[in-house]
N, C-alpha and C positions, 0 to 999 in steps of 0.2 A: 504494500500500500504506500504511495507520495505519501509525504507529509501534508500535501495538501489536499487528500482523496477522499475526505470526508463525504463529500456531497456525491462523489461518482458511484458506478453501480458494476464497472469491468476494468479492465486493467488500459493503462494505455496502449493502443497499436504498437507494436517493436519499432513499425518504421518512423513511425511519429516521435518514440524516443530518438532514436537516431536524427532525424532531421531536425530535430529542433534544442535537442541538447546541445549547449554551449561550453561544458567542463573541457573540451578538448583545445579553446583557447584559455579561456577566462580561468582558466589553474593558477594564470601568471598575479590575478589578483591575492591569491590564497591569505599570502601576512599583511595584506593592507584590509580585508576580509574583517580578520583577526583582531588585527589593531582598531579598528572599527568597533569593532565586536565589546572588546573586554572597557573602550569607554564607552559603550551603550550602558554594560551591565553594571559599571563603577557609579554612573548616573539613575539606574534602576533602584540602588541602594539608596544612596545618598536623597531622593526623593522619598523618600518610603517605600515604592512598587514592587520591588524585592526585599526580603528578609536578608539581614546580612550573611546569612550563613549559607542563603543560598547562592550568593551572590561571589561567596567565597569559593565556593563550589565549581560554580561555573567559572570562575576565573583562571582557577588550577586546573580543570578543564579544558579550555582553550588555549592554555600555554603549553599542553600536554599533546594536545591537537597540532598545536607550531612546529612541534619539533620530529613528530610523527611525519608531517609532509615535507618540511626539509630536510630529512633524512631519507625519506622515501619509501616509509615504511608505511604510510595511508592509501588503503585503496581508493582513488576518486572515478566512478563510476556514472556512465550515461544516463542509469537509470533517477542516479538523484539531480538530473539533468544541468546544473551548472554548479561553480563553486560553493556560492551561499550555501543552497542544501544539502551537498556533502559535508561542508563544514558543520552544519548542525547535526547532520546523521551522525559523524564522527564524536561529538560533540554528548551525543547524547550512549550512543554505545559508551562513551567513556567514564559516564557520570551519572546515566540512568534516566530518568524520566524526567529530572528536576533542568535536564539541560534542556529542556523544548521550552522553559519559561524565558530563554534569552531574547525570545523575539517578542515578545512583548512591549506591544508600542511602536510597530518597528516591521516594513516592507520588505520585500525583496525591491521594489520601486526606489525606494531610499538609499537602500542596502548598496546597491548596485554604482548610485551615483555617487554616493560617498569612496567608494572603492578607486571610482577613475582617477577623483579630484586626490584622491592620497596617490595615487601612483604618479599623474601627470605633473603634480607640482615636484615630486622627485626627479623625475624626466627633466622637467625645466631645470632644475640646479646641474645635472648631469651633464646636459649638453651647454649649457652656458661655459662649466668649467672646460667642457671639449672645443668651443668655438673659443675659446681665448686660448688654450693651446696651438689652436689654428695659426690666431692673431701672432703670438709672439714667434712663431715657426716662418712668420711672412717678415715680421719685424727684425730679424735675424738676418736674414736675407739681404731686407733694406740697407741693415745698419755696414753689412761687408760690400755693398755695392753703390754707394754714395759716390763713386766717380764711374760709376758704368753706365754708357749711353746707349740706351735702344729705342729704336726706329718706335716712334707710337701710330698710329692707324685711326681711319675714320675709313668706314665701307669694305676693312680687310684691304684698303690701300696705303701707300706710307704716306704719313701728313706731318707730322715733326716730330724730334728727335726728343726725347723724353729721359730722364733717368731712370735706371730701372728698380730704382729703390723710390722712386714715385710711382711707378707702377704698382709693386709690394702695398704700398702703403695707399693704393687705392681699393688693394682687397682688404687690409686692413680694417677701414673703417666702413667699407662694406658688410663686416662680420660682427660690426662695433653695431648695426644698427639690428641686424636680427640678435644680436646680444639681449638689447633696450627692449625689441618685441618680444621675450620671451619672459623680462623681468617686470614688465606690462601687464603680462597675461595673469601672473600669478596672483594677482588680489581678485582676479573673477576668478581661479580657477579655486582660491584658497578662503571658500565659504562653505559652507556647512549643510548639506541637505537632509541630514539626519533628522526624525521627528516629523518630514511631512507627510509621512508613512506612505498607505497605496499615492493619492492623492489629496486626500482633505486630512492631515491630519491624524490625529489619535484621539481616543476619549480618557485613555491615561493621563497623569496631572508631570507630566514627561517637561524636564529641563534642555531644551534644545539648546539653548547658550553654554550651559554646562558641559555639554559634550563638546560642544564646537570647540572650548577653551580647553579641556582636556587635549582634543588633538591640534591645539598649536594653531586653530585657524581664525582668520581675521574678524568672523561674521559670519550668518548664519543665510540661506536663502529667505528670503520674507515671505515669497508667496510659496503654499503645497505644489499647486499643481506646476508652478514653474518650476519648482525645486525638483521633480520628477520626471520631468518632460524635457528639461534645457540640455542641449547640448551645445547650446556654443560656443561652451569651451575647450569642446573638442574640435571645433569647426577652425575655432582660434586658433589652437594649437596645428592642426593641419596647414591653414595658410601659413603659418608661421613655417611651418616643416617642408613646405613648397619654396619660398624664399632661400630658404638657407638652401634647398637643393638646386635651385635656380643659379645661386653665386659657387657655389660648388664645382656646377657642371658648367658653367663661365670660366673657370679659371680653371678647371680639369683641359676645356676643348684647346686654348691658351697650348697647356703642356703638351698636348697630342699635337701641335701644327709647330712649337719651338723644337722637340726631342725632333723633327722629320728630317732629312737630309737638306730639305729642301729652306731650312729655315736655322737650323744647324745654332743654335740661339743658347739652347740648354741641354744636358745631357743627365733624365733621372737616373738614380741609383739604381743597381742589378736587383736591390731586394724589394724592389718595387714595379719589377716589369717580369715579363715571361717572355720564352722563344716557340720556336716555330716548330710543330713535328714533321714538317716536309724542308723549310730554307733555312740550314744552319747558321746563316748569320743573321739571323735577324734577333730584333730585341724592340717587342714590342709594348706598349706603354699601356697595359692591359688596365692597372688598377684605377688609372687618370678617365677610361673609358668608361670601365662598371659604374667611375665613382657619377661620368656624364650623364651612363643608358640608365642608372635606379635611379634616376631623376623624377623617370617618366612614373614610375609605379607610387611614387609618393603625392604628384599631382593626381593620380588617377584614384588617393584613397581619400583627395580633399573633395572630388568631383563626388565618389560614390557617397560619400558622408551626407553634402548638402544634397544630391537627388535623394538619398532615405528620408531626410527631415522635412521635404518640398512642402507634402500632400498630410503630414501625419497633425488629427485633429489632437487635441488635452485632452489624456494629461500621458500618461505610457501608453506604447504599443508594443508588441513585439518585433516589430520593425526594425528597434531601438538595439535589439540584441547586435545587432551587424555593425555599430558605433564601435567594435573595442579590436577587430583583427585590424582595421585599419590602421586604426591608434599604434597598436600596436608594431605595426609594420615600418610605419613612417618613426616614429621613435627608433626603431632596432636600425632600418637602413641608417640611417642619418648618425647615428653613433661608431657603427662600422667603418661608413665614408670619413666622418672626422677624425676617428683613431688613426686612419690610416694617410687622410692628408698633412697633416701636420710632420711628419718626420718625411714625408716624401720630399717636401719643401725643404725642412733645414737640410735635408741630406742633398738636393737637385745642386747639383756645378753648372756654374754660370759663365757661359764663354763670353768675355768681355769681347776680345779680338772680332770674334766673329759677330758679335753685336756693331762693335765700333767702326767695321767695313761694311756694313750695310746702311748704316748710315750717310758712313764717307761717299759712297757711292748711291747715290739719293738724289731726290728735288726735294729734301722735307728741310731746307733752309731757303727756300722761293720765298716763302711769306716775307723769312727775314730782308732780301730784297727790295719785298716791296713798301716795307716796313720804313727801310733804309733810306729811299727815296722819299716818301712823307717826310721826313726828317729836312729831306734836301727842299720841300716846299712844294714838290708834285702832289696833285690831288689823289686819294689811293684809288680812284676806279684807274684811272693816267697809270700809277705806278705798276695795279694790277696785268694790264693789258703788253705794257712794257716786258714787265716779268716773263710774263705768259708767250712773248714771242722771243725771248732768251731762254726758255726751258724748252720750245719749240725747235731752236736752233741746236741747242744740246741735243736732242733726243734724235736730229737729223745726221749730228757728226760724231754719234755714236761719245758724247762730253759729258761731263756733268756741271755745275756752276763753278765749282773750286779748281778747274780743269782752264777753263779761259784765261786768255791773258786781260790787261786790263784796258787794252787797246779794243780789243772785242768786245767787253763790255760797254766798254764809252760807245760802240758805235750806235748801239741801242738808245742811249742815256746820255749826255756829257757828267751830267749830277755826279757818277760814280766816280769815285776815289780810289787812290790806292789803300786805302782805310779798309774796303771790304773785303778783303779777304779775310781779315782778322774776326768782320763779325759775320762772316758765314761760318766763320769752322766751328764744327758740331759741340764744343763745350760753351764757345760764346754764345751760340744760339738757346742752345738748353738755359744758361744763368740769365740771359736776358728776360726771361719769365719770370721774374723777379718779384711776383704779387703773391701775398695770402692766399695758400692756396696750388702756387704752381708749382713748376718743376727745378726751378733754381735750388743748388743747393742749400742754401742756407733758408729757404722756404719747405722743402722738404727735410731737414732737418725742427724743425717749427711742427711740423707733423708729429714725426718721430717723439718729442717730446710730450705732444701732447694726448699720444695714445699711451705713452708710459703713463698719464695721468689716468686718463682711460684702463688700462689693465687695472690700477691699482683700485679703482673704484669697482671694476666686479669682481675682484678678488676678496674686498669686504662685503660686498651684496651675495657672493655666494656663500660666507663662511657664515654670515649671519643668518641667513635660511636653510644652510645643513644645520645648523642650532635648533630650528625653530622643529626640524623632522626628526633628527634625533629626538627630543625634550618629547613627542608624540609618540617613540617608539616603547 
C-alpha cells in the first residue's frame, strides 16, 4: 500500500509506477530532503504539535536515515515513487509508526520546493567559486602578457591591434557579471516554502518563520499557492546557466580557430586535447569543443523548463516533476566545463611572435592613419577615403602600410610626415587607446586592478554564504 493509498481500492499499474516515479533522478535531493526534514520536526516541537520525545525520535531517525543513503546501504525504490516517500518509508521502518507523524503540517508540494531552493543556493556558491577560478586563470594570463599584441577582429576580420591581456580581461569581466547574476538570484532563490503545504496552507498552528530561520534563509514565501507552484527560480537559474554557457562557448570557439595552423596564435596543453585514431599527428582541441557543443543542451533545459511552466494553471501539477533533471543537468554541465576551463587557460602558451607578425602584416593601423591626418586638419570622411585608397594601393603591390616609403605616402597626402611610421607601429597604435577602458597599457593594467578588487569581493560573498549552508546543515 502508498502511503498515500488510503482512498484507493487496487494497487497502482507497474507501468504507471514506472513512468511516473521520479527517485531515479531526484535521489540527488536525499540530504537537502533531510535537512529539511529534521527543521520541520525541530519546529513541530518547539510549537507544541509534536511531543518532545517524539520529536526526538524522529530526529535520530532521520540522521540514521542520512547515513544509510550515503553509504549506500538504503534501498530507494520506484514503488515509493520519488525521494520524499522513500525517505519516510525509510524513516518509519527505522523508528516504527511514530515516524509517519513527521509530515505533519507539511506536502510533498512544499517538501519538494524547499528541497530545490536548499540544493540551488548551494549550486550558486559552487559555481561562483568555479567562475572566479575561471576569472583569475584568464587574469594570469593577462598579467604574463601585458606586452603581447594581437590582431583584434570585428566580423572574424582584422580591425586593430589589441593586447592580448585586454582581451583576457574582457572575459574576465564577462565572468564578473554572471558572477553578480548568480549572487542576484540567491535572495529569490533563499526563501522559504515550507508550511504552505498542498497549496492553502495547514490547519496546524505551524511556525513557518521558524523553520525558514532554522535553515539559514532570508524569508519565507508569502503567498501558499505561489510558494508551491513558483519556479522561477529555477527558470532564473537556467538563464543564468545559459549565459555562463554562452561566454564559455565564446571563448572555447576563440581556442579552436587560435590552436588551428591557420591562426597558429596559441598552443593548449597535451592534457587538454586528444588525437586522432586514423592521422597520427594530429592534436585536437576536443575539451575547448565539448566545453562549445554542451552549450547547446543547457539552453535547451532553459527552453524545456519555461514550455513546462507556459500552460500550467495554480497551484502544483505534475508537470512540475520534469523542473529538477534539467536543473540538474545544467548545474552538473556547467561545473564540468568550468573545472576544466580554468587550468586549460593558465596552462595555454601564448605565441607572442606569431601574434606580433600578424599584426605586422595587417591594415589594422588604417584607422590610425586616418586618425593621423585629422590631426593634420583633414576632415575624417577626407582622411577616410585617403586611407582607403593607400590600403587599396597596398593590397594591389602585394604592401602593407609600414612597407611604403614616405614619398609614397605623401603622394596620397602631403599632411604625412616622416613622424608616421613611428605611430603606425603596432605598440604605438595599441597605447594610443589611451581611454578608460581601452587597450593601452596602462589602461589595461587599470583593469587588472580593478578585478583584483573584484575577486576579492566574491571571495567574501562566497565565504559568507558557505557560512550561512553550513550553520543549516
Amino acid at each position: 500500500m502508498k502511503l498515500w493509498g488510503g482512498r484507493f481500492t487496487k494497487p497502482t499499474n507497474q507501468l504507471v509506477d514506472e513512468y511516473t516515479a521520479s527517485i531515479g533522478f531526484d535521489q540527488k535531493l536525499a540530504q537537502y530532503d533531510i535537512q529539511g526534514s529534521l527543521a520541520h520536526v525541530a519546529m513541530l516541537a518547539e510549537t507544541g504539535i509534536l511531543s518532545e520525545e517524539d520529536a526526538a525520535v524522529i530526529t535520530g531517525g532521520l540522521k540514521t536515515v542520512s547515513k544509510q543513503i550515503k553509504n549506500g546501504e538504503a534501498e530507494l525504490t520506484e514503488e515509493n515513487e520519488d525521494i520524499h516517500m522513500n525517505v519516510e518509508r525509510l524513516l518509519i521502518e527505522a523508528v516504527g509508526s511514530v515516524g509517519g507523524k513527521l509530515h505533519t503540517g507539511r506536502s510533498r508540494n512544499d517538501q519538494v520546493a524547499l528541497d530545490m531552493r536548499l540544493y540551488l543556493r548551494e549550486t550558486l556558491v559552487e559555481l561562483s567559486q568555479l567562475l572566479l577560478d575561471v576569472q583569475q586563470s584568464l587574469y594570469k594570463q593577462a598579467e604574463r602578457n601585458m606586452d603581447t599584441i594581437l590582431p583584434g577582429y570585428t566580423h572574424l576580420q582584422r580591425a586593430q591591434p589589441v593586447l592580448f591581456a585586454h582581451h583576457m580581461m574582457a572575459y574576465v569581466f564577462m565572468f564578473q557579471r554572471d558572477i553578480e547574476r548568480l549572487a542576484d538570484s540567491w535572495k529569490r532563490v533563499n526563501q522559504s516554502p515550507l508550511g504552505a503545504g498542498a497549496l492553502a496552507g495547514t490547519t496546524f498552528p505551524i511556525d513557518r518563520k521558524l523553520t525558514a530561520e532554522k535553515l539559514h534563509f532570508d524569508g519565507i514565501c508569502e503567498n501558499s499557492l505561489d510558494a508551491v507552484s513558483d519556479r522561477d527560480f529555477v527558470v532564473e537559474f537556467l538563464s543564468n546557466a545559459s549565459l555562463v554557457g554562452a561566454h564559455l562557448s565564446r571563448s572555447c570557439e576563440e581556442l579552436v580557430q587560435w590552436s588551428s595552423a591557420e591562426f597558429n596564435f596559441i598552443e593548449l596543453d597535451d592534457a587538454f586535447c586528444t588525437g586522432s585514431s586514423m592521422m597520427p599527428q594530429k592534436k585536437n582541441p576536443d575539451v575547448a569543443e565539448l566545453v562549445r557543443g554542451k552549450t547547446g543542451r543547457v539552453y535547451g533545459n532553459l527552453i524545456s523548463m519555461l514550455t513546462t511552466l507556459k500552460g500550467l494553471p495554480l497551484a502544483y501539477n505534475k508537470d512540475m516533476q520534469e523542473d529538477k533533471e534539467g536543473m540538474f543537468d545544467s548545474a552538473e554541465t556547467l561545473k564540468g566545463a568550468l573545472a576544466l576551463f580554468a587550468p586549460m587557460i593558465e596552462t595555454m602558451q601564448v605565441k607572442k611572435e606569431s601574434m606580433y607578425s600578424s599584426v605586422r602584416n595587417d591594415f589594422s593601423n588604417a584607422t590610425d592613419l586616418a586618425d593621423y591626418l585629422v590631426t593634420k586638419g583633414m576632415p575624417f570622411r577626407e582622411s577616410h577615403a585617403v586611407v582607403g585608397n593607400i590600403v587599396l594601393h597596398c593590397i594591389e603591390s602585394g604592401t602593407y602600410l609600414l612597407d611604403l616609403s614616405l614619398e609614397e605616402l605623401q603622394s596620397f597626402s602631403d599632411l604625412i610626415g616622416s613622424d608616421i611610421f613611428e605611430k603606425l607601429a603596432p605598440e604605438t597604435v595599441v597605447n594610443a587607446r589611451d581611454v578608460e577602458g581601452g587597450t593601452a597599457q596602462n589602461r589595461v593594467q587599470e583593469q587588472l586592478d580593478k578585478a583584483a578588487e573584484l575577486f576579492d569581493q566574491t571571495t567574501a560573498w562566497i565565504k559568507k554564504h558557505e557560512q550561512k549552508i553550513a550553520l543549516s546543515n
